[in-house]
C-alpha positions in Angstrom: -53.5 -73.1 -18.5 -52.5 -69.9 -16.5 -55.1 -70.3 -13.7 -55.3 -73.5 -12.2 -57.7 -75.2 -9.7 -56.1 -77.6 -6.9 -57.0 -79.5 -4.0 -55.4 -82.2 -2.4 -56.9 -85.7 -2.9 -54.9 -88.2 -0.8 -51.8 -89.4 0.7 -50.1 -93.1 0.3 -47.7 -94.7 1.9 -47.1 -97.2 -1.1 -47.9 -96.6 -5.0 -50.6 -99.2 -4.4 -52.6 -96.4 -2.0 -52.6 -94.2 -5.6 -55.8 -93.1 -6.9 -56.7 -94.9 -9.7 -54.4 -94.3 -12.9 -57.4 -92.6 -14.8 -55.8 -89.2 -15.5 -52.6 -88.0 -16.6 -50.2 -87.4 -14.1 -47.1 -85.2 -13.4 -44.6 -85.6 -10.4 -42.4 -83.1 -8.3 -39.4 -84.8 -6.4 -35.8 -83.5 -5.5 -33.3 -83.2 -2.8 -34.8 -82.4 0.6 -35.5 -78.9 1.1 -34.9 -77.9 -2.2 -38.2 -75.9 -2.2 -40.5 -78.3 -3.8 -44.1 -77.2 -2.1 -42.9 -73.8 -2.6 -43.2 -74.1 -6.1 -46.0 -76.8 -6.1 -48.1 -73.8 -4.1 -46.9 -70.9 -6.8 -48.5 -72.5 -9.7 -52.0 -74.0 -7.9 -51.6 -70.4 -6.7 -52.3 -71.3 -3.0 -50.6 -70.6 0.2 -50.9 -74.1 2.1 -51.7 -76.4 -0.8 -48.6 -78.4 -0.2 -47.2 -78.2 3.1 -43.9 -76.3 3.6 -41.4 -76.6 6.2 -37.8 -75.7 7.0 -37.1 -78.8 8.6 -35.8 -81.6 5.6 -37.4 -84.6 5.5 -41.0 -83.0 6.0 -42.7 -84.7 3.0 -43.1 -88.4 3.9 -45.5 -89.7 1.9 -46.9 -89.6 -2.3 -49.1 -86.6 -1.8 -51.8 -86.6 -4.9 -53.5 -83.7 -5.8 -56.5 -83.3 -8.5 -56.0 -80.6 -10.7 -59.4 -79.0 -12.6 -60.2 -82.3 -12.5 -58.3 -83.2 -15.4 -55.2 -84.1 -13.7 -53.1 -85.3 -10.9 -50.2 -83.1 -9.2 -48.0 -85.5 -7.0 -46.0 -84.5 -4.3 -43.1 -86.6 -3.5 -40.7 -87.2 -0.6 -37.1 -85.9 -1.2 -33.9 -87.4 -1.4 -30.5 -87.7 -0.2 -32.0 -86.6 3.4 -29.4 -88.2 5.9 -30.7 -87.2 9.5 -32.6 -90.3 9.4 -32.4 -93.8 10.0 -30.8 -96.5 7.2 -34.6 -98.0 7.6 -36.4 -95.0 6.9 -34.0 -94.1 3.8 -34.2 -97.5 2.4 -37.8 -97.1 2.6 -38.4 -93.8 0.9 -36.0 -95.1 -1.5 -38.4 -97.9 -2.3 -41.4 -95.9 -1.9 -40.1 -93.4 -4.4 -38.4 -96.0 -6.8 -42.0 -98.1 -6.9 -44.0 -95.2 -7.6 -41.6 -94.1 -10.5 -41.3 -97.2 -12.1 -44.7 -98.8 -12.1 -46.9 -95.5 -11.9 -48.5 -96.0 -15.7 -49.9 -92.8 -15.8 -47.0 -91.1 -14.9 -46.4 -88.7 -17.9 -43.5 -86.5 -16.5 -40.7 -86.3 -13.6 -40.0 -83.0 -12.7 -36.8 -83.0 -10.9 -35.8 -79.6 -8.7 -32.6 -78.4 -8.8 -31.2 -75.5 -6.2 -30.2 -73.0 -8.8 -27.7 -71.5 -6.3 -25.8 -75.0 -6.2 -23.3 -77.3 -8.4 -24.8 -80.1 -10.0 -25.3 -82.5 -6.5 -23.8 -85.7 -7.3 -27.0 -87.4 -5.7 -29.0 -85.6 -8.5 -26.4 -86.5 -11.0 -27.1 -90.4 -9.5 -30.6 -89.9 -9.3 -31.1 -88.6 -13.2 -28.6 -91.3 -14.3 -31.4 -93.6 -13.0 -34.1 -92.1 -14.3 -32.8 -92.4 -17.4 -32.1 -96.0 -17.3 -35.2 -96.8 -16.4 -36.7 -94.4 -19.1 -38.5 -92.1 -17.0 -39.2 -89.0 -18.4 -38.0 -85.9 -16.8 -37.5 -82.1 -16.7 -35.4 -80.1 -14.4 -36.8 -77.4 -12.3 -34.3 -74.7 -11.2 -35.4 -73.3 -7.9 -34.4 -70.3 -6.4 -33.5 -68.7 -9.2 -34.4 -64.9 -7.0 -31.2 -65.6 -4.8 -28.8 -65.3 -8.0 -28.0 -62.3 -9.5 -28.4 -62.8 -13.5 -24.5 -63.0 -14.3 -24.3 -65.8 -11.3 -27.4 -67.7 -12.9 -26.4 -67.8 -16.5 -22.8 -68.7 -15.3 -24.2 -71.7 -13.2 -27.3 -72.8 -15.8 -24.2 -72.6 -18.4 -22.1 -75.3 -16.2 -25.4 -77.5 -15.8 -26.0 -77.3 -19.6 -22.3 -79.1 -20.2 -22.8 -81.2 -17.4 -25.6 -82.9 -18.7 -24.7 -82.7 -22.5 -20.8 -84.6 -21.7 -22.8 -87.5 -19.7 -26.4 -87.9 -21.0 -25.4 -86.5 -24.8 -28.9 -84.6 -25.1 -30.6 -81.9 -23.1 -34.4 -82.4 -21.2 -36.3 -79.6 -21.0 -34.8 -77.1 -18.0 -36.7 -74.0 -16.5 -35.6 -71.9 -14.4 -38.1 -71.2 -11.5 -38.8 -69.1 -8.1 -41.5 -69.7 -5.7 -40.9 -66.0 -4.4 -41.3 -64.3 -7.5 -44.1 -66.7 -9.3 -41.2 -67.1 -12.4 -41.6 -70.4 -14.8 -45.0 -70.6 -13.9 -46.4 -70.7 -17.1 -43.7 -72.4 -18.9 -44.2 -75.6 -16.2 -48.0 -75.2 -16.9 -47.6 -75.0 -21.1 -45.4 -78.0 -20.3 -47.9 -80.0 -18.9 -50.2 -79.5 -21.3 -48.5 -80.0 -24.1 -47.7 -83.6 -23.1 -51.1 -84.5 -22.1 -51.3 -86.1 -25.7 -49.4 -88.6 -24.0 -51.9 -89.5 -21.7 -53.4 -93.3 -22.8 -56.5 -94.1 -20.4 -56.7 -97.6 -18.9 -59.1 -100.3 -20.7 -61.9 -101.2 -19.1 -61.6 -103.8 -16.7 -58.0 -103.3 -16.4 -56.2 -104.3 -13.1 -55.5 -102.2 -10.6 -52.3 -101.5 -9.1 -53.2 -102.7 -5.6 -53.7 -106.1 -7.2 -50.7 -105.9 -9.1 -47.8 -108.1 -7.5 -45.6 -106.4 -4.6 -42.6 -104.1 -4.9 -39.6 -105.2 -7.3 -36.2 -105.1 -5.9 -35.6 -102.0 -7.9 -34.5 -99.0 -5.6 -32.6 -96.2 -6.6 
């Protein structure tokens, strides 16, 4: 799956606004600013699929996107941005949490790291919840360019024993850059090795806008 074709599908304001959970679906989410559209437009190959910005706090909505008509691509808003009201956190929070939790179709998480950075304890919280709530996830280093190879291997080494002393196992990590179109294919091979995974929804099933209304279940 080296050459992809994307275009976006729809925005929601609620999990409930989702296309219909009839393909498999992967996520991108992370801190704000963290270069998540960046890397969303490296591997649909496109310029302006996902909307970049240098100003946090830009994505505000679940951002769906069809993929060779075979799959969704979701964009989501990013975390742990504080120039904003305690309103508008609480409801991204719940927005995000919603979609996480009661998205069936949802096959992975991939959560984006700045490769330049310490493990963030918001990311720390934020994969600690994942895993309670057995989410699946991989981590996406981003801006792996602005490292030199010594600095990266020294940081991805501190990650590595981060994550092995609290969660006892390692998910799947790749190192990425928007800039120089790295961990392309190994996101891509990713994905579609874990489309097995996908279980279509009976017939008749119900939908998720007549499911019942957000749980009290925010990050």
């Amino acid at each position: 799956m080296k050459n992809i074709s994307a275009k976006f599908l729809k925005s929601s304001s609620d999990n409930r606004g989702c296309p219909p959970p009839d393909k498999p679906e992967y996520a991108f989410i992370g801190r704000s600013n963290v270069g998540k559209s960046s890397l969303i437009n490296m591997l649909c190959n496109q310029k302006d699929l996902a909307k970049t910005s240098s100003k946090p706090g830009k994505t505000q909505l679940i951002n769906h996107f069809i993929v060779d008509n075979k799959w969704y691509l979701v964009d989501l808003p990013g975390y742990g941005y504080a120039k904003t009201s305690k309103t508008n956190l609480d409801k991204f929070e719940a927005l995000i949490s919603n979609y996480i939790t009661k998205r069936k179709n949802l096959i992975c998480l991939f959560i984006l790291i700045d490769s330049r950075l310490e493990l963030q304890k918001i990311d720390g919280e934020f994969m600690d919840w994942c895993t309670q709530h057995e989410i699946p996830f991989c981590l996406a280093f981003t801006k792996t360019d602005k490292l030199g190879k010594n600095q990266w291997a020294s940081n991805f080494a501190k990650y590595k024993k981060r994550l092995m002393d609290y969660w006892g196992e390692l998910p799947m990590m790749i190192a990425t850059s928007a800039e120089k179109k790295q961990g392309k294919e190994e996101i891509l091979s990713y994905i579609e090795e874990n489309m097995q995974y996908f279980i279509p929804p009976p017939k008749g099933a119900k939908s998720e806008t007549e499911e019942e209304d957000y749980d009290e279940n925010t990050i």
